[in-house]
ZANUPA-887831 format. One record per residue (C-alpha): residue number from 1; chain; x, y, z. Coordinates in nm, 2 decimals, always signed. Layout:
// residues N
NODE    nr   kette        u        v        w
NODE   NUM       A        X        Y        Z
...
***
This chain:
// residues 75
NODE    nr   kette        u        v        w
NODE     1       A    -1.18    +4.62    -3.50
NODE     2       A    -1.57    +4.71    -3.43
NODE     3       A    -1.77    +4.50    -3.22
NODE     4       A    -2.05    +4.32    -3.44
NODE     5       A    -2.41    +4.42    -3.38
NODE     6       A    -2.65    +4.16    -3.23
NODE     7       A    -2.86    +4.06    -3.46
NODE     8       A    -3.18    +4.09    -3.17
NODE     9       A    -3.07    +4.48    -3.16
NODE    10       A    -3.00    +4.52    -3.52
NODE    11       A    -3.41    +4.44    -3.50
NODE    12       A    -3.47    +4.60    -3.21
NODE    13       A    -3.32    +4.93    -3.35
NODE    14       A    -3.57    +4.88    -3.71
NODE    15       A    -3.86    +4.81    -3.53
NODE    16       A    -3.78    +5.17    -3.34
NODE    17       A    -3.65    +5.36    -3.63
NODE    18       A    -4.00    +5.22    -3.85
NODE    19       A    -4.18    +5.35    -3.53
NODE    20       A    -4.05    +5.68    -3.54
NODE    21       A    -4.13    +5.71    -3.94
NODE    22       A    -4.50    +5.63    -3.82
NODE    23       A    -4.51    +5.86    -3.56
NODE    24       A    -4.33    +6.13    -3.81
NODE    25       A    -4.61    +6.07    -4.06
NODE    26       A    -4.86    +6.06    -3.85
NODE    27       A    -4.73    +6.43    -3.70
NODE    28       A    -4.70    +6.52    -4.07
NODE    29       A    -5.13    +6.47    -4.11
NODE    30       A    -5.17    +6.60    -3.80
NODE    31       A    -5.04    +6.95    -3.90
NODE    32       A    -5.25    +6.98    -4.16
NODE    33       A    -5.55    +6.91    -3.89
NODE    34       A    -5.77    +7.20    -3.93
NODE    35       A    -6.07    +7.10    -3.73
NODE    36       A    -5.90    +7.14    -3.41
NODE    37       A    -5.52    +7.31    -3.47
NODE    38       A    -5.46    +7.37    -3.16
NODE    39       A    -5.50    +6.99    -3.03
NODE    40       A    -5.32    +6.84    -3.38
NODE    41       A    -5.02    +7.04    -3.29
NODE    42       A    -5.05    +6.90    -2.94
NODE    43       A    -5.03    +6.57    -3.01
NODE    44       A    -4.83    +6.63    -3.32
NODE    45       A    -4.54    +6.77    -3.11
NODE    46       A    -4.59    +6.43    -2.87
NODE    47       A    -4.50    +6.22    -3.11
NODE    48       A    -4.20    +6.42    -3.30
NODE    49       A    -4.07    +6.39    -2.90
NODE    50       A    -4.10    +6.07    -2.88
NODE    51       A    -3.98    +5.95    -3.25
NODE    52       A    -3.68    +6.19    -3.15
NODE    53       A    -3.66    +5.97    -2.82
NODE    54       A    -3.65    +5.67    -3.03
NODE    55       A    -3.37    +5.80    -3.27
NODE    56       A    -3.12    +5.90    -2.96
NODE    57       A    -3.22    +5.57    -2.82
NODE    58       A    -3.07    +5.42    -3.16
NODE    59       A    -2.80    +5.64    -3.18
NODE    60       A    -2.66    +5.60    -2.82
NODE    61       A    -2.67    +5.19    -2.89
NODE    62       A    -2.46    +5.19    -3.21
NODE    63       A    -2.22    +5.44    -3.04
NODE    64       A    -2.28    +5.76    -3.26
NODE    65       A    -2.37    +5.98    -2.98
NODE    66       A    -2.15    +6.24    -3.05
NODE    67       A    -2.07    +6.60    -3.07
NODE    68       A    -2.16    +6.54    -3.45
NODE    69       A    -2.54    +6.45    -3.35
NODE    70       A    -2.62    +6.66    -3.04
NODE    71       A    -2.95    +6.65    -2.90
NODE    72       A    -3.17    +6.96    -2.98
NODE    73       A    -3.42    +7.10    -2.79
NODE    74       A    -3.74    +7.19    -2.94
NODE    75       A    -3.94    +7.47    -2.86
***
């Protein structure tokens, strides 16, 4: 029988996973920065680290950390 999910991290883990589409967006414009490349991709890299962060974060707490879903390092 699985445990149920507390409804404070059931919202916890939206308000990270919406986070992460923002900062996935927001990475998505950046690339197409051509003012300043160089900085865009930068900062653009920041974020898809730290949506990444975020998804992991969800991932450990409903228990799907597996061999299925290993972490990746970027480059």
């Amino acid at each position: 029988m699985k445990a149920r999910l507390q409804p404070e991290l059931g919202v916890a883990m939206a308000i990270a996973l919406e986070s992460s589409e923002a900062d996935i967006r927001t990475a998505s414009a950046l690339l197409e920065d051509t003012a300043n490349p160089h900085a865009a991709r930068e900062l653009a890299q920041q974020l898809l680290c730290r949506a990444r962060r975020r998804v992991e974060t969800v991932r450990a707490a409903l228990g799907g950390a597996s061999e299925d879903h290993p972490s990746r390092e970027e480059a």
